[in-house]
NUROLO-769995 format. One record per atom (N, C-alpha, C): atom name; residue number from 1; x, y, z. Coordinates in steps of 0.05 Angstrom, whole numbers. Each point is the difference from the previous one (the first is absolute). Layout:
% NUROLO-769995
NODE atome num     c1     c2     c3
NODE    CA NUM      X      Y      Z
...
END
This chain:
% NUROLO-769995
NODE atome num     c1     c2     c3
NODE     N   1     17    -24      0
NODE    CA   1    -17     24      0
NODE     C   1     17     25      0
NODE     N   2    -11     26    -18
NODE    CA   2     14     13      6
NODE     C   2     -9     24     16
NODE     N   3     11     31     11
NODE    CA   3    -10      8     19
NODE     C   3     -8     25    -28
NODE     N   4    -27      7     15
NODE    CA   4     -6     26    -20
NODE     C   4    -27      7     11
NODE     N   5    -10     31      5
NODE    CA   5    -11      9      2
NODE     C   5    -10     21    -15
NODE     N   6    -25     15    -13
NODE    CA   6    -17     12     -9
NODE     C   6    -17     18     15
NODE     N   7     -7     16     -2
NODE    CA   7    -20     29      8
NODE     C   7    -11     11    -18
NODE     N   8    -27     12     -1
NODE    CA   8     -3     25    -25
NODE     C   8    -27     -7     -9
NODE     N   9    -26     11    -14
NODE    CA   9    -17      1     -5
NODE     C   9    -16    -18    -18
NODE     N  10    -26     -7     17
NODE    CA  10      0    -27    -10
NODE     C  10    -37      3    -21
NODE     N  11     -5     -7    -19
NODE    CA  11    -37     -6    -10
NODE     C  11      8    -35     -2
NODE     N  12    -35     -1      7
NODE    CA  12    -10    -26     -1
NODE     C  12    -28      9    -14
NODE     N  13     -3    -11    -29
NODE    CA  13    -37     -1    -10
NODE     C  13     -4    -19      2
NODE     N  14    -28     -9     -8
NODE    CA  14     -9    -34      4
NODE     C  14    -20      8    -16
NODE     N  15    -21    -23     -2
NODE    CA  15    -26      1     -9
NODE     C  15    -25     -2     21
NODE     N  16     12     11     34
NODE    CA  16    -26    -10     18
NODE     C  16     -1     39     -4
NODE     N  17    -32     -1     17
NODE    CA  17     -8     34      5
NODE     C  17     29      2     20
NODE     N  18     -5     22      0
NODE    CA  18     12     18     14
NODE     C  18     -2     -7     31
NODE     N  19     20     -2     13
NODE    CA  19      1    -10     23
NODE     C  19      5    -35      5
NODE     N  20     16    -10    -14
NODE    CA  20      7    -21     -6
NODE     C  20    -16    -16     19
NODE     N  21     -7    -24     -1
NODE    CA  21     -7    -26     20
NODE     C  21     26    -16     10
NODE     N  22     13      0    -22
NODE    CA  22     26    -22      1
NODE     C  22     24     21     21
NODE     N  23     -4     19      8
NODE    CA  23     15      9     18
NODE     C  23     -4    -12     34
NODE     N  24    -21     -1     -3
NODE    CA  24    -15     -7     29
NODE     C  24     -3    -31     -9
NODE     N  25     10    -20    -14
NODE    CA  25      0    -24     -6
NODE     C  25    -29     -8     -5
NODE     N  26    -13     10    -12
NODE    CA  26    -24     -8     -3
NODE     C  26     -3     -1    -31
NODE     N  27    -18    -13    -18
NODE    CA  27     -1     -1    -40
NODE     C  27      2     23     -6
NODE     N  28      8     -5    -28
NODE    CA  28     -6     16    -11
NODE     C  28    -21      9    -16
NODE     N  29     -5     27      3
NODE    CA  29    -28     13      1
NODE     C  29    -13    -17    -32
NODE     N  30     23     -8    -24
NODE    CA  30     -6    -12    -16
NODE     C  30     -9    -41     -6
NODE     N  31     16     -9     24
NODE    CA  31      5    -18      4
NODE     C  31     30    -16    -10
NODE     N  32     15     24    -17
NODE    CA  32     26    -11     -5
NODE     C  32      6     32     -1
NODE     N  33     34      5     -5
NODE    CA  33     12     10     -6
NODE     C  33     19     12    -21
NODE     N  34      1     23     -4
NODE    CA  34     13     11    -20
NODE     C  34      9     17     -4
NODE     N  35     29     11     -5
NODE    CA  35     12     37     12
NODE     C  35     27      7     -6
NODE     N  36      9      3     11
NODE    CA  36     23     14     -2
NODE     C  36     17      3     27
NODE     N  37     25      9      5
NODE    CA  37     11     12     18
NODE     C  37     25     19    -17
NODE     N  38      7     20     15
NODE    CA  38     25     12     -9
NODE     C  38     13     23     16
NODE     N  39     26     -6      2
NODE    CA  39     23     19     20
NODE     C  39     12     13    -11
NODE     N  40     13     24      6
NODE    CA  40     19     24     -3
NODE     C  40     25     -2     31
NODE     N  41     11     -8     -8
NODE    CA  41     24     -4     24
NODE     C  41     18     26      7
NODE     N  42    -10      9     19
NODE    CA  42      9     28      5
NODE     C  42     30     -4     14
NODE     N  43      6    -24     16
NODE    CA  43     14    -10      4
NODE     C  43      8    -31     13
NODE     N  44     22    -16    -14
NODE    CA  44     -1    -20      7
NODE     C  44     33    -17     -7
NODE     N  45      3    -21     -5
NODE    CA  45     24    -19     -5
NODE     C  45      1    -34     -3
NODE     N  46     -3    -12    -19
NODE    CA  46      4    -32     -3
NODE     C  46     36     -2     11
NODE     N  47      9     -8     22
NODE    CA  47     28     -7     -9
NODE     C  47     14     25      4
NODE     N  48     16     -3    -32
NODE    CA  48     13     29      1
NODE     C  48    -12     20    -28
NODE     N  49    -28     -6     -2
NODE    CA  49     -4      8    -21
NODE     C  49    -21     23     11
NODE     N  50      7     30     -8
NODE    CA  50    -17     20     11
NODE     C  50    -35      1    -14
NODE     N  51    -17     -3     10
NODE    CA  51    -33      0    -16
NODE     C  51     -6     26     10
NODE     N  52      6     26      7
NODE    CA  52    -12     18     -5
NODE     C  52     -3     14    -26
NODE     N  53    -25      5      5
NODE    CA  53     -9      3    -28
NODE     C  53    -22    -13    -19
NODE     N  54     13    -23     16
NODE    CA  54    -13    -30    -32
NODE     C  54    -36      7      2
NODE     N  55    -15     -5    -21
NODE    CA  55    -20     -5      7
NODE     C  55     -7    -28    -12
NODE     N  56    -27     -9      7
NODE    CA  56     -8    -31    -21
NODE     C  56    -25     -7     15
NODE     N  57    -15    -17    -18
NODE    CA  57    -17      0      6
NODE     C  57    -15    -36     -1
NODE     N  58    -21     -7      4
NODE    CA  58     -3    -28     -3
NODE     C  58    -33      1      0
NODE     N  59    -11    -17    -27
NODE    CA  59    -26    -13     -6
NODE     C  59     -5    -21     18
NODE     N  60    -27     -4      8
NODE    CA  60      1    -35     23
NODE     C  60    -36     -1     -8
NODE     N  61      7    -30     -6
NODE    CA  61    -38     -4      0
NODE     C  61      4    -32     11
NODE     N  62    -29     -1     27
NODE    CA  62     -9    -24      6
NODE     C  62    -22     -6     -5
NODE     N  63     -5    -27     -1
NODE    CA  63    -34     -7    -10
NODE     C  63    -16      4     30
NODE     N  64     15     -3     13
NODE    CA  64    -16      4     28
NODE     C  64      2     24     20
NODE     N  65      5    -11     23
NODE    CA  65     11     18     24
NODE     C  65     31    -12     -1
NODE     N  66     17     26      6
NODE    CA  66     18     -2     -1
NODE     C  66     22    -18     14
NODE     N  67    -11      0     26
NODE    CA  67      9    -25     16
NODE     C  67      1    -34     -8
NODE     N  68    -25      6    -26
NODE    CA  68      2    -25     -4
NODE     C  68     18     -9    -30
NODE     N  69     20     12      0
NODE    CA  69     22      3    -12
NODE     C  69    -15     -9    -36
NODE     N  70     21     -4    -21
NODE    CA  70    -12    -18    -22
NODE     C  70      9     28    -21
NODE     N  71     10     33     14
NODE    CA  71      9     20    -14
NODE     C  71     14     -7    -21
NODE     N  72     -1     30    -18
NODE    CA  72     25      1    -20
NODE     C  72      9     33      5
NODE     N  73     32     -2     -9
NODE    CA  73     -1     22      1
NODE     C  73     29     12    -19
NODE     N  74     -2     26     -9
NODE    CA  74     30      6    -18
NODE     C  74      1     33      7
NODE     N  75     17     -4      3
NODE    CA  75     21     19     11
NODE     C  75     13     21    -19
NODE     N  76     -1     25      2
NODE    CA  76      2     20    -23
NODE     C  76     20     20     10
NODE     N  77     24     -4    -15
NODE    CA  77     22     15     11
NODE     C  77     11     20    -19
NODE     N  78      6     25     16
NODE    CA  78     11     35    -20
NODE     C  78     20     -7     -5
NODE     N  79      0     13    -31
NODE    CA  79     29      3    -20
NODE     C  79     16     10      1
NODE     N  80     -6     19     29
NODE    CA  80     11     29     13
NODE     C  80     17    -16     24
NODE     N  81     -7    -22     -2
NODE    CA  81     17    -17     25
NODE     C  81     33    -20    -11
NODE     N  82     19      3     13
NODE    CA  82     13    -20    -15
NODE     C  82      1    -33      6
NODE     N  83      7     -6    -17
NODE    CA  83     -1    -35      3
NODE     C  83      6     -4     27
NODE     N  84     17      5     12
NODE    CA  84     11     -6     26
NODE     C  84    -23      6     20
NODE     N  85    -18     23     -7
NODE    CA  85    -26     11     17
NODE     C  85    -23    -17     -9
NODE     N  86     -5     -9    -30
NODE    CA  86    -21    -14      1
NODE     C  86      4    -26     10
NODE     N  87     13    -20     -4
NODE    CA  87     13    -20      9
NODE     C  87     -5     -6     40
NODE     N  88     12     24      6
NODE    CA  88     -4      2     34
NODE     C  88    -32     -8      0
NODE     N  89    -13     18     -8
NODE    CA  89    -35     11      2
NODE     C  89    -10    -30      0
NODE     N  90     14    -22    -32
NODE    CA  90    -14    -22      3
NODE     C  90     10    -17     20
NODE     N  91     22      6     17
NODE    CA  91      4     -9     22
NODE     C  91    -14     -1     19
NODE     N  92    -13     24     -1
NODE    CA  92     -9     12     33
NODE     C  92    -27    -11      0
NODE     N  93    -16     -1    -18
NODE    CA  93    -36     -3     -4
NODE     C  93      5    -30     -5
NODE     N  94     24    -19     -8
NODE    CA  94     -5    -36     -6
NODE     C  94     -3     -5     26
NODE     N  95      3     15     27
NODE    CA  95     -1    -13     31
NODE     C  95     22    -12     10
NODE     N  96     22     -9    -18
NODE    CA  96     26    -12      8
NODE     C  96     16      9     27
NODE     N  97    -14     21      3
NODE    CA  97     26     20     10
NODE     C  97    -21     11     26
NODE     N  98    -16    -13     12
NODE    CA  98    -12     13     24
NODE     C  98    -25     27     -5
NODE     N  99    -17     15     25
NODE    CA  99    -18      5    -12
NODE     C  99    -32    -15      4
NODE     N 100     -7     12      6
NODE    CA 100    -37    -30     12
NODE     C 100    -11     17    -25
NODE     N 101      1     17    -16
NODE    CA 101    -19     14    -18
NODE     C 101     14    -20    -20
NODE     N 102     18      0    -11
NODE    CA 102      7     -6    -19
NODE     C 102      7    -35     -1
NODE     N 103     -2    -13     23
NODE    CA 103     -1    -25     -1
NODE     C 103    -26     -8     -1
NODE     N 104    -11      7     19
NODE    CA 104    -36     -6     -8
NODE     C 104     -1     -2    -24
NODE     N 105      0     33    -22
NODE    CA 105     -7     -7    -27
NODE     C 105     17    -12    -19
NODE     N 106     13     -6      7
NODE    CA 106     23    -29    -13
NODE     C 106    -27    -25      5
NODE     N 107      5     -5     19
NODE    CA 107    -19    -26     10
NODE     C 107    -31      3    -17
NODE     N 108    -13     24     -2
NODE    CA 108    -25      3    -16
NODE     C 108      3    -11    -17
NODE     N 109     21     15    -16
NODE    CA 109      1      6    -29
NODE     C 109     25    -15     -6
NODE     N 110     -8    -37    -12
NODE    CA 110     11    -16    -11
NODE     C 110     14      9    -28
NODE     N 111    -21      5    -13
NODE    CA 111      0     14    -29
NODE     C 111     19     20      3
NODE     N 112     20     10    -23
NODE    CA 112     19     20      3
NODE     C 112      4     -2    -31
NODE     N 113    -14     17     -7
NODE    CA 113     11      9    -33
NODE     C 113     23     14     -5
NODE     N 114      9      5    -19
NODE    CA 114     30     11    -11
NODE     C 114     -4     29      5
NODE     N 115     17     16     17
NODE    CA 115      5     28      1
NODE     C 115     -2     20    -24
NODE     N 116    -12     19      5
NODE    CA 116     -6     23    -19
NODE     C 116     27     20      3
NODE     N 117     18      9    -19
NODE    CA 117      4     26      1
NODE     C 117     -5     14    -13
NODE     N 118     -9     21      7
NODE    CA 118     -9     30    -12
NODE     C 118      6     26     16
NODE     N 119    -12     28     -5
NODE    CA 119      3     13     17
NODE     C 119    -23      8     17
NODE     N 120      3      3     19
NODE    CA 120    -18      8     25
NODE     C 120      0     37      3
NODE     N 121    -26      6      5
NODE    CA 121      0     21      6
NODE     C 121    -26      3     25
NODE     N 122     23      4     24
NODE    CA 122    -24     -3     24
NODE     C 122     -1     24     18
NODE     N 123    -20     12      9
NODE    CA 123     -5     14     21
NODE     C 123    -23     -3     14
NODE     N 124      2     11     27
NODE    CA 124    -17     -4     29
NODE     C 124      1     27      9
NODE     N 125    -23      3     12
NODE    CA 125     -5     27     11
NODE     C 125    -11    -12     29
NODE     N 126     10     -8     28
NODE    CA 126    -13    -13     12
NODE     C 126    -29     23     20
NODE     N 127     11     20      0
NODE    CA 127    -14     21     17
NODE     C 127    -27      3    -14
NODE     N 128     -5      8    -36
NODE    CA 128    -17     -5    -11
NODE     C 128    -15    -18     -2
NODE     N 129     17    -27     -5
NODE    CA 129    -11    -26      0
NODE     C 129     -6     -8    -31
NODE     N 130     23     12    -25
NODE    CA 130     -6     -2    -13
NODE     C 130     28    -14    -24
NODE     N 131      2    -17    -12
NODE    CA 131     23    -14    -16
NODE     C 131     -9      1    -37
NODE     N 132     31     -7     -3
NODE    CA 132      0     -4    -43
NODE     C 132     15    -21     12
NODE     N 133     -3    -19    -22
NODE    CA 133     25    -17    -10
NODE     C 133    -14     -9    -33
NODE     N 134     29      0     -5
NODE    CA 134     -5     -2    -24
NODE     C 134     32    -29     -7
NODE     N 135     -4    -26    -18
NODE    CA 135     21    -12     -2
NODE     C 135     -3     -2    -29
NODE     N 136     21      3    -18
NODE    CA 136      6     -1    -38
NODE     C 136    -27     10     -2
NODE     N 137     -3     -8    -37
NODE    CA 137    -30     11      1
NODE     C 137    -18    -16    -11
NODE     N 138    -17      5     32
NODE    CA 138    -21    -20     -8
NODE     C 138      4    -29     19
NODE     N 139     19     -7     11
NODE    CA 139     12    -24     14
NODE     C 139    -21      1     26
NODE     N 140     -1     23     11
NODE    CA 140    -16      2     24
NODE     C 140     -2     41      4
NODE     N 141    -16      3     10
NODE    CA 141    -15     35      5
NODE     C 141    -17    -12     25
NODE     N 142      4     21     23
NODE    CA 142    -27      0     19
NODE     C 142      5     34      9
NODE     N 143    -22     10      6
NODE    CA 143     -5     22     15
NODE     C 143    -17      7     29
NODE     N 144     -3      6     15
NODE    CA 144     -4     -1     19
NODE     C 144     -5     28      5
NODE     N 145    -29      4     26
NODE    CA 145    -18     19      4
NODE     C 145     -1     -2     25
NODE     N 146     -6     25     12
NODE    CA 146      3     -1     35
NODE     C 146    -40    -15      0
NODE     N 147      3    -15     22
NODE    CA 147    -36     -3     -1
NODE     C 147    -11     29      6
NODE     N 148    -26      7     -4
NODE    CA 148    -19     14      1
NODE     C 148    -27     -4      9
NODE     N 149    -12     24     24
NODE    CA 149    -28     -4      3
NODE     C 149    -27      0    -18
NODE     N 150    -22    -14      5
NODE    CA 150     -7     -1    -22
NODE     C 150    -23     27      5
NODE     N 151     -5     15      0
NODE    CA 151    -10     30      6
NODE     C 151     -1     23     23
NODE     N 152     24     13      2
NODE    CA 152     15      6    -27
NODE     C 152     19    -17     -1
NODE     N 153     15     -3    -29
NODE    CA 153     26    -22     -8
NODE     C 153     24      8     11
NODE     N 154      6     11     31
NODE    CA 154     30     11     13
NODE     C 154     13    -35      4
NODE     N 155     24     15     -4
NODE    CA 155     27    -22      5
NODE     C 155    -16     -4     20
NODE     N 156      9    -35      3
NODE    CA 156     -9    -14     28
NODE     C 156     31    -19     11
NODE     N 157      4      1     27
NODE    CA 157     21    -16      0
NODE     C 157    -18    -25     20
NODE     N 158     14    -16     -6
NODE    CA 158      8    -29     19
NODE     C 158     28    -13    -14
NODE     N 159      1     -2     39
NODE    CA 159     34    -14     -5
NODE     C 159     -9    -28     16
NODE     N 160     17    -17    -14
NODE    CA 160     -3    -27     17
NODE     C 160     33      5     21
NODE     N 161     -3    -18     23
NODE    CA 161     24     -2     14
NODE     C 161     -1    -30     11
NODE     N 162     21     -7     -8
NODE    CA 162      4    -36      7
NODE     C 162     22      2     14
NODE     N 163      5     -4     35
NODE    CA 163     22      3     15
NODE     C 163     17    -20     -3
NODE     N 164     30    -14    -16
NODE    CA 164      6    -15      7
NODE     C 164     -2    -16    -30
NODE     N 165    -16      7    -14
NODE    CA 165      0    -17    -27
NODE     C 165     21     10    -17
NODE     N 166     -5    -15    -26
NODE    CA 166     19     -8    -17
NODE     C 166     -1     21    -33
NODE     N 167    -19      9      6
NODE    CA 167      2     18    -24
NODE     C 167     -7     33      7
NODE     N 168     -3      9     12
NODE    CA 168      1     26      8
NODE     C 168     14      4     18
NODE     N 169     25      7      1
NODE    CA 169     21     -8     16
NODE     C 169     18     28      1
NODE     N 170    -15     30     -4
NODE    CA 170     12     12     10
NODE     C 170     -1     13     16
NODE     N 171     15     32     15
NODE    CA 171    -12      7     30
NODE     C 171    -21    -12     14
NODE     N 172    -19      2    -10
NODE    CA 172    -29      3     11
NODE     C 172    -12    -26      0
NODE     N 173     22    -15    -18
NODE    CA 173    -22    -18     -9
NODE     C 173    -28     -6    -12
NODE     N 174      5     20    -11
NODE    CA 174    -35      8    -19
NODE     C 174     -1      3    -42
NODE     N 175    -18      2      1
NODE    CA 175      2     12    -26
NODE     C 175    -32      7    -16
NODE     N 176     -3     18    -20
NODE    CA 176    -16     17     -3
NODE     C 176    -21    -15    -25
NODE     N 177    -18      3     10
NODE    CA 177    -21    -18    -23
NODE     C 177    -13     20    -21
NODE     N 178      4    -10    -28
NODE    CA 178     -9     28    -21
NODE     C 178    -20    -13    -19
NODE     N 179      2      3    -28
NODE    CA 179    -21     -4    -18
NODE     C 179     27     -5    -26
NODE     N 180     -3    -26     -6
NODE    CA 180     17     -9    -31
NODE     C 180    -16      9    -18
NODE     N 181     -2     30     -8
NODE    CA 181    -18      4    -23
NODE     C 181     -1    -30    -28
NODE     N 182     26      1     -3
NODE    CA 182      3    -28    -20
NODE     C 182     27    -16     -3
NODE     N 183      1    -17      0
NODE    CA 183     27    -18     -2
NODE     C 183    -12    -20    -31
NODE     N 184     24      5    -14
NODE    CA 184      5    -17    -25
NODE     C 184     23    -15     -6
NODE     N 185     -1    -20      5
NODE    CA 185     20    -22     -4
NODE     C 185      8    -10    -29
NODE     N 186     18     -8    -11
NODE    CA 186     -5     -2    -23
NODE     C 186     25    -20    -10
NODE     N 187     10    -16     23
NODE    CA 187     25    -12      6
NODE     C 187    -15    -35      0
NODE     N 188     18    -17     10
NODE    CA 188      0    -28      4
NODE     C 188    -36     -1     22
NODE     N 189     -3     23     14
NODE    CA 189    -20      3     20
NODE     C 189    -26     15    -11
NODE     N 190    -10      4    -20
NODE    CA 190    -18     18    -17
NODE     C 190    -23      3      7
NODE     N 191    -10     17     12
NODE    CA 191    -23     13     14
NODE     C 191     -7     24     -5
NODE     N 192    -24     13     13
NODE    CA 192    -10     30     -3
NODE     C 192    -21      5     19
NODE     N 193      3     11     15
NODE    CA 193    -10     17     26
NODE     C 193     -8     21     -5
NODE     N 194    -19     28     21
NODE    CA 194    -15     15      3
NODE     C 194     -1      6     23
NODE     N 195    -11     21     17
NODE    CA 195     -2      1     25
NODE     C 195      4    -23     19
NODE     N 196     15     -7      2
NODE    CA 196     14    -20     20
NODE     C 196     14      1     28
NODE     N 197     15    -19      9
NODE    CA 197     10     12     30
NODE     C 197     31      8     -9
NODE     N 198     12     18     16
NODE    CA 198     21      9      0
NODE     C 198     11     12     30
NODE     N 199     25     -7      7
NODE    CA 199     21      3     24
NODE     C 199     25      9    -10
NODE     N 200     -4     23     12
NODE    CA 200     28     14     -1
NODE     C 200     15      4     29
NODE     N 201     23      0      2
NODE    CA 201     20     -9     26
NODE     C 201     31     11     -6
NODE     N 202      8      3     27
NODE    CA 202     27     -1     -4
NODE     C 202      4    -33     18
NODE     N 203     21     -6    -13
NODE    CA 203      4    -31     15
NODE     C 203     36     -1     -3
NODE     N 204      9    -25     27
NODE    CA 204     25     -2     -5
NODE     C 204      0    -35      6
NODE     N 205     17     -9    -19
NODE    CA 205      1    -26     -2
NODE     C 205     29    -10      1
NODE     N 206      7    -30      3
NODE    CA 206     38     -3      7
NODE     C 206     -1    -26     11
NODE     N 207     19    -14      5
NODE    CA 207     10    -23      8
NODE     C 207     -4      7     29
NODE     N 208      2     26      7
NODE    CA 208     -9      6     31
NODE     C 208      5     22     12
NODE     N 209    -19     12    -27
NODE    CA 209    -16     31      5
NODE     C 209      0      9     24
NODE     N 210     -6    -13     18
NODE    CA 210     -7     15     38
NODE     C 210     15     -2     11
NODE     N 211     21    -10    -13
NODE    CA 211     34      4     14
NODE     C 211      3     26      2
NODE     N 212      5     15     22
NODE    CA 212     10     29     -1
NODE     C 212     25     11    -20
NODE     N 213     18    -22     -3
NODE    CA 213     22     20    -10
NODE     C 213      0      3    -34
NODE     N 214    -29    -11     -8
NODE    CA 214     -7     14    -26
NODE     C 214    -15     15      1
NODE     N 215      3     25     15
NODE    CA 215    -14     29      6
NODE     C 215    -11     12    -18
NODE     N 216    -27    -10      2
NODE    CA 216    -14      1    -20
NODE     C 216     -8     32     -2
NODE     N 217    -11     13    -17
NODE    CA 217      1     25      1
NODE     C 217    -33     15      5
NODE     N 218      2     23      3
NODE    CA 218    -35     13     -5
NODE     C 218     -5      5    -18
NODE     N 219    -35    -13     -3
NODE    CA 219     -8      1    -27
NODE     C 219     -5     25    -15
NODE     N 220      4     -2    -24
NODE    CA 220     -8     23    -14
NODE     C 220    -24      4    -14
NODE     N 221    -19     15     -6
NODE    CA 221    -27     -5      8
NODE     C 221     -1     -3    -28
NODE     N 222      7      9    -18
NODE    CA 222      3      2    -25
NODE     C 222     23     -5    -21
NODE     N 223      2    -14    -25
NODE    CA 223     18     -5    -21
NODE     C 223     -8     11    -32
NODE     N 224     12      8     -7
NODE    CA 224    -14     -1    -36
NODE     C 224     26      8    -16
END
């Protein structure tokens, strides 16, 4: 194993409403799954290889609930990254290397199609509650909307906070629930979404993240 740690801003879309089920381990609002995840590494390290910077992103669909494994999933890495940085990235998300987020979805997601490169173009606005990503063209697009009331339509927040878990793993341990206006897949994972659920976060992940002497830093509320 090797030692490496990660920080920096994180989206998750899916295909359940808004306010996921599968966070609180319960189905999905569809009865299977289908989404996305993707990071901007504000700062991090595989080894001796620096990942600030890198971004990448990853397609995952299950026929069921997620726990009940049977996933697929492919992994989409920036051209803006060098070999030595994408290479790490497929290090860090195969689970090899420590991590309960990223071994879990190893264990899901049997299925592992051949890596994408293209370029990535990602930003998070976490205070808004609002994200772009964009990977080559056409490979994958999602956008993201703060939720809203429904008269009048004002920004609405809800944050989830899971003390101690495995995927919202930064200060607070929380992270902010929005609106996937649309996600389009168009890779090994090919789908198309609409108002859907969406989580935006800062998170820090590592062979052993909560070790103090990878001083992890304060988040920054915003990237673009």
């Amino acid at each position: 194993m090797t030692e490496w740690y990660i920080e920096g801003l994180w989206i998750k879309n899916c295909s359940c409403d808004p306010g996921c089920p599968c966070d609180f381990n319960q189905r999905p609002t569809q009865g299977h799954c289908v989404g996305m995840v993707a990071m901007h590494v504000t700062k991090g390290f595989f080894g001796e290889v620096d990942l600030a910077g890198v971004s990448y992103a990853s397609t995952v669909r299950w026929p069921g609930p997620i726990h009940e494994g049977n996933g697929e999933v492919q992994l989409l890495l920036d051209t803006n990254a060098t070999e030595a940085q994408r290479q790490a990235i497929v290090e860090v998300t195969s689970g090899r290397h420590g991590d309960a987020l990223f071994e879990v979805f190893s264990f899901v997601c049997p299925t592992v199609h051949d890596p994408i490169v293209a370029p990535i173009e990602f930003a998070v606005d976490l205070e808004q509650r609002t994200a772009q990503l964009k990977v080559g063209e056409g490979i994958l697009e999602t956008e993201v909307e703060t939720l809203r009331g429904i008269e009048p339509p004002d920004p609405y927040r809800a944050v989830v906070r899971i003390p101690g878990g495995m995927e919202y793993t930064g200060p607070d341990e929380e992270a902010e629930t929005a609106l996937a206006k649309h996600i389009r897949s168009r890779g090994a994972i090919a789908f198309e979404l609409s108002d859907s659920h969406s989580t935006l976060a800062f998170v820090r992940h590592g062979s052993d993240f909560r070790n103090p002497r990878f001083v992890p830093t304060v988040v920054d509320k915003a990237f673009a």
